[in-house]
Backbone as CSV, one residue per row, in Angstrom:
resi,resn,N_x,N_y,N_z,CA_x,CA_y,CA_z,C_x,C_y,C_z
1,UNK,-19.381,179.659,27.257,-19.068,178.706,26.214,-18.037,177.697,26.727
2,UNK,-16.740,177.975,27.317,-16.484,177.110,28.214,-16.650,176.262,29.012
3,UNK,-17.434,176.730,29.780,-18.312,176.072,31.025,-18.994,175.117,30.159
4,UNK,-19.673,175.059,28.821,-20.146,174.536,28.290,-20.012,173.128,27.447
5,UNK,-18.373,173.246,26.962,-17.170,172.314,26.667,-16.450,172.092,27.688
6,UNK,-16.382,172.244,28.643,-15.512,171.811,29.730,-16.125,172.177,30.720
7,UNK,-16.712,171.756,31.588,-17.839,171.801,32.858,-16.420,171.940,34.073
8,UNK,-16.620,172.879,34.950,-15.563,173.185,35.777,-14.405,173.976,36.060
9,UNK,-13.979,174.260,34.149,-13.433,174.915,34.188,-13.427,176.288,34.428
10,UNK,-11.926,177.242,34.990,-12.487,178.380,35.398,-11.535,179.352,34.339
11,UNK,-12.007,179.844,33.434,-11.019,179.962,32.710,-10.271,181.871,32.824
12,UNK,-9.368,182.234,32.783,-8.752,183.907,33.710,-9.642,184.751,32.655
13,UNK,-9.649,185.836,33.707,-11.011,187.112,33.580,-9.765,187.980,32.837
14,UNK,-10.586,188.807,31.722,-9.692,190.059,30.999,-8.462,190.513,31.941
15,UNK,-8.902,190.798,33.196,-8.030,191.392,33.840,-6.486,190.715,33.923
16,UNK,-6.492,189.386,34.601,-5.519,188.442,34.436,-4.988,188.360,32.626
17,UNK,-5.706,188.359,32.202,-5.100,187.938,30.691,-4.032,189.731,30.133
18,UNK,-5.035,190.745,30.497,-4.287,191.816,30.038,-3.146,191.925,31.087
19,UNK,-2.741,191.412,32.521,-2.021,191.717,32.906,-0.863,190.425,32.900
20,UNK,-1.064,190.071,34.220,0.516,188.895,34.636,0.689,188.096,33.309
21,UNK,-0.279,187.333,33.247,-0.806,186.341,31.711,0.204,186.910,30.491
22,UNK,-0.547,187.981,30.304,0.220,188.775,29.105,1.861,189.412,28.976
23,UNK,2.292,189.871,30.445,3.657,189.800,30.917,4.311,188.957,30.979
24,UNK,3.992,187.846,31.405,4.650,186.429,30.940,4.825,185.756,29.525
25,UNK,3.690,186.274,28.885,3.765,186.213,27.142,5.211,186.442,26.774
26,UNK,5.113,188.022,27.261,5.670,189.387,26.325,7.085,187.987,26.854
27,UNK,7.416,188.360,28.036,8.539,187.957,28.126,9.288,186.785,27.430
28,UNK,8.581,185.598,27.771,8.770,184.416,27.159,9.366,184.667,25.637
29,UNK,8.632,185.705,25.102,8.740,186.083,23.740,9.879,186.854,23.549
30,UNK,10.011,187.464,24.139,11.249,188.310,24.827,12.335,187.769,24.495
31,UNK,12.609,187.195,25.247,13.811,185.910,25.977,14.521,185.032,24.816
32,UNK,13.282,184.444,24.130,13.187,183.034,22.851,14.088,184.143,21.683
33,UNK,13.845,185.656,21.626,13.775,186.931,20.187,15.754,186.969,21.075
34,UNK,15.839,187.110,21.592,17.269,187.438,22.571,18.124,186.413,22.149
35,UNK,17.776,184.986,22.774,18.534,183.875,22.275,19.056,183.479,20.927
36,UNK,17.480,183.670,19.648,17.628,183.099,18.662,18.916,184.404,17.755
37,UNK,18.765,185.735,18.689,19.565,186.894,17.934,20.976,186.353,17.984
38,UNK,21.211,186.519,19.525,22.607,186.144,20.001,23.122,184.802,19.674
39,UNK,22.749,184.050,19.031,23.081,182.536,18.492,23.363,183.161,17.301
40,UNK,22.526,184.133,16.349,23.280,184.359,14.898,23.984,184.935,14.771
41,UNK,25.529,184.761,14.384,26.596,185.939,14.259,26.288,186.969,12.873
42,UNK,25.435,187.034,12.506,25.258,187.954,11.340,24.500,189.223,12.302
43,UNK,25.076,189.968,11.899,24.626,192.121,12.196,23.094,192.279,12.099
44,UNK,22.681,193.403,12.945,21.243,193.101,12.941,21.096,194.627,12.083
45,UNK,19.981,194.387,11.809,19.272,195.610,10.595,17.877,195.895,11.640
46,UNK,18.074,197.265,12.018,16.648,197.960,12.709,15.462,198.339,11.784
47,UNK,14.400,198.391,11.743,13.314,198.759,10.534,12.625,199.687,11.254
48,UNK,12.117,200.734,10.603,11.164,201.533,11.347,9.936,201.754,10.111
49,UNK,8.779,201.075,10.672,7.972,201.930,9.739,6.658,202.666,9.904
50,UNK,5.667,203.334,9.555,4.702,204.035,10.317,3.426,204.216,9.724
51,UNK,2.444,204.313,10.547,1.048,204.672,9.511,0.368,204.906,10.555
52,UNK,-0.658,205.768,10.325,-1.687,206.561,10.476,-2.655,205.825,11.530
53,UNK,-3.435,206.070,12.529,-4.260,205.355,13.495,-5.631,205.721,12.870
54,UNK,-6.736,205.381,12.925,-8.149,205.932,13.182,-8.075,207.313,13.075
55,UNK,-7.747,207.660,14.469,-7.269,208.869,14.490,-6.415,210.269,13.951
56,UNK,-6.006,209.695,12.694,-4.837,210.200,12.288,-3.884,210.584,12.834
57,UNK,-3.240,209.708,13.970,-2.003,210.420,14.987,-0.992,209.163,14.066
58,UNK,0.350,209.412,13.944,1.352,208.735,13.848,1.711,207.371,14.638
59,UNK,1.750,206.324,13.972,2.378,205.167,14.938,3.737,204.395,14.049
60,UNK,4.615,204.462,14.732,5.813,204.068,14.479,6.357,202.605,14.931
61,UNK,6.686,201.819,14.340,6.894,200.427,14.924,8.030,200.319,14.383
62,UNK,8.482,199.145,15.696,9.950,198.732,15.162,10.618,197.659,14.815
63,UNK,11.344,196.913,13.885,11.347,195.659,14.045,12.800,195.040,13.979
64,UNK,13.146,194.176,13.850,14.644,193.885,13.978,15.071,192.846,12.610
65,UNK,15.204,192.853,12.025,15.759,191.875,10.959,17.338,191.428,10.852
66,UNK,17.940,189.823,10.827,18.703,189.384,11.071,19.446,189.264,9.714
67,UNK,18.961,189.257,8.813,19.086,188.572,7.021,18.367,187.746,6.714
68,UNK,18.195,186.478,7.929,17.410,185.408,7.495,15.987,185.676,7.803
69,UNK,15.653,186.055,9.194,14.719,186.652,10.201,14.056,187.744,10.389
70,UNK,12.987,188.023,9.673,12.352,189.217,10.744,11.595,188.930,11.733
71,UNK,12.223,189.813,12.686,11.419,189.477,13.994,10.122,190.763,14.033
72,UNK,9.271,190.296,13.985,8.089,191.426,13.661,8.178,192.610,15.113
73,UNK,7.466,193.117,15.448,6.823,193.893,15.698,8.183,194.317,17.161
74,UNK,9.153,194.698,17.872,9.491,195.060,19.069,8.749,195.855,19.820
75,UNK,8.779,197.072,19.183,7.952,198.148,19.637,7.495,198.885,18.679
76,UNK,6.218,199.410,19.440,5.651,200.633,18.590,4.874,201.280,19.424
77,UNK,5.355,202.977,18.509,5.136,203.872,19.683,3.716,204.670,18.803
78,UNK,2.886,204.832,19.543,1.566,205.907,19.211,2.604,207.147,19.827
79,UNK,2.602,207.814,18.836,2.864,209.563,19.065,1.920,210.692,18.972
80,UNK,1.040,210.016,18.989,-0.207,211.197,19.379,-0.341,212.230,18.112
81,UNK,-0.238,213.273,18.462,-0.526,214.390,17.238,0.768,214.836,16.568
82,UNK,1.843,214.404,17.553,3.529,214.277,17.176,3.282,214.102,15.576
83,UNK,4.244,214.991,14.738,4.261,215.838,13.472,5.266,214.573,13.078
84,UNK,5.208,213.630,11.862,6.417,212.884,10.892,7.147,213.502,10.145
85,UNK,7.978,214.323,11.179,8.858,214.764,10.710,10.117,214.070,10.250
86,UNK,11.388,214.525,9.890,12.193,213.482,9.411,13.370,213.289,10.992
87,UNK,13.146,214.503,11.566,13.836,215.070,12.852,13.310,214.027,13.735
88,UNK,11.634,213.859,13.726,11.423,213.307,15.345,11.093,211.931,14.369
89,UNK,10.987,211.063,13.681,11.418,209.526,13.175,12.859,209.342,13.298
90,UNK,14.203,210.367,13.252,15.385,210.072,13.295,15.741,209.465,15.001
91,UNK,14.804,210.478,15.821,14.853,210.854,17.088,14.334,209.362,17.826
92,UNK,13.214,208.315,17.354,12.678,207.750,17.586,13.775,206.562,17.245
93,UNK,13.984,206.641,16.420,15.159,205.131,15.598,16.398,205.587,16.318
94,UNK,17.129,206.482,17.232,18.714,206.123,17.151,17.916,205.641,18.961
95,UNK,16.870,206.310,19.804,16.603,205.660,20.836,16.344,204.188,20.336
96,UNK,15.370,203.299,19.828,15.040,202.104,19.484,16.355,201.373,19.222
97,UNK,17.850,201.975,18.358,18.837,201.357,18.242,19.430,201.536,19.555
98,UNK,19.436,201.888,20.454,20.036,202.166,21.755,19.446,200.696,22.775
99,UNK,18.264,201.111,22.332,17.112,199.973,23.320,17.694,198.529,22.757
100,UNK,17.266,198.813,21.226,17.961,197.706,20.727,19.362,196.711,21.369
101,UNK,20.233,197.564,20.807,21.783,197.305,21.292,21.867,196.510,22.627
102,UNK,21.136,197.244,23.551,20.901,197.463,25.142,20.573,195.379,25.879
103,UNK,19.444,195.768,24.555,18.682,194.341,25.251,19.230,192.937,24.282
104,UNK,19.832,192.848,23.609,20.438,192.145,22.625,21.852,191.745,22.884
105,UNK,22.400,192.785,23.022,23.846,193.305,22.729,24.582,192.488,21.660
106,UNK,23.712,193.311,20.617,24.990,192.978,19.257,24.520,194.652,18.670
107,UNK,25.324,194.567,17.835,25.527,196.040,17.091,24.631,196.356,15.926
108,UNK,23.995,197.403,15.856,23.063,197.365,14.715,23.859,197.694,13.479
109,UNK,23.241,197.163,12.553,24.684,197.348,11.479,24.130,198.481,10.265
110,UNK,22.293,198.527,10.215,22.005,199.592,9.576,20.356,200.103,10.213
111,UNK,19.805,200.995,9.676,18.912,201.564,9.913,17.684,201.821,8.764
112,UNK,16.334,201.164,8.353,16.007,201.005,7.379,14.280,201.665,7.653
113,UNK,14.235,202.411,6.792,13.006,202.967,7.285,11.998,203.290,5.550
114,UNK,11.075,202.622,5.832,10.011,202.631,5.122,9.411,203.539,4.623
């Protein structure tokens, strides 16, 4: 279909797109989520929330909210057959506030879970 609208063009194979392509995304995205944090002096609020796959295994995502800002999605973890417990979601959020803290460096000011 390309080739078709644009004669010549060569446009990158899955492989390129799931890899360097997409690492350069993440980052870019990365970088822009870092800046716009560390420019707001207001405390950041961690979110955790979770639902069910196809599969019924647990997936936990994480997100960062500023007051003004949510920044959607940071991470999210597939835990496989891993049990939602209140132990291993606690276990999952004080690492994510760690990661958090880590790559940001401002202080999380609460912990909010869905």
């Amino acid at each position: 279909m390309v080739n078709l609208l644009r004669p010549g063009c060569k446009p990158p194979n899955k492989k390129d797109l799931a890899g360097d392509l997409l690492d350069e995304a993440a980052e870019k995205v990365d970088h822009q989520i870092i800046e716009d944090i560390s420019q707001d002096n207001r405390p950041i609020t961690v979110l955790q929330d979770g639902w069910s796959s196809v599969n019924n295994d647990l997936i936990l995502a994480i997100s960062i909210h500023t007051g003004m800002r949510l920044y959607l999605i940071v991470s999210a973890k597939d835990c496989g057959e891993e049990k939602k417990t209140a132990e291993y979601c606690t276990e999952i959020a004080w690492a994510s506030i760690k990661k958090c803290e880590q790559k940001i460096w401002k202080t999380c000011f609460c912990l909010c879970n869905r």
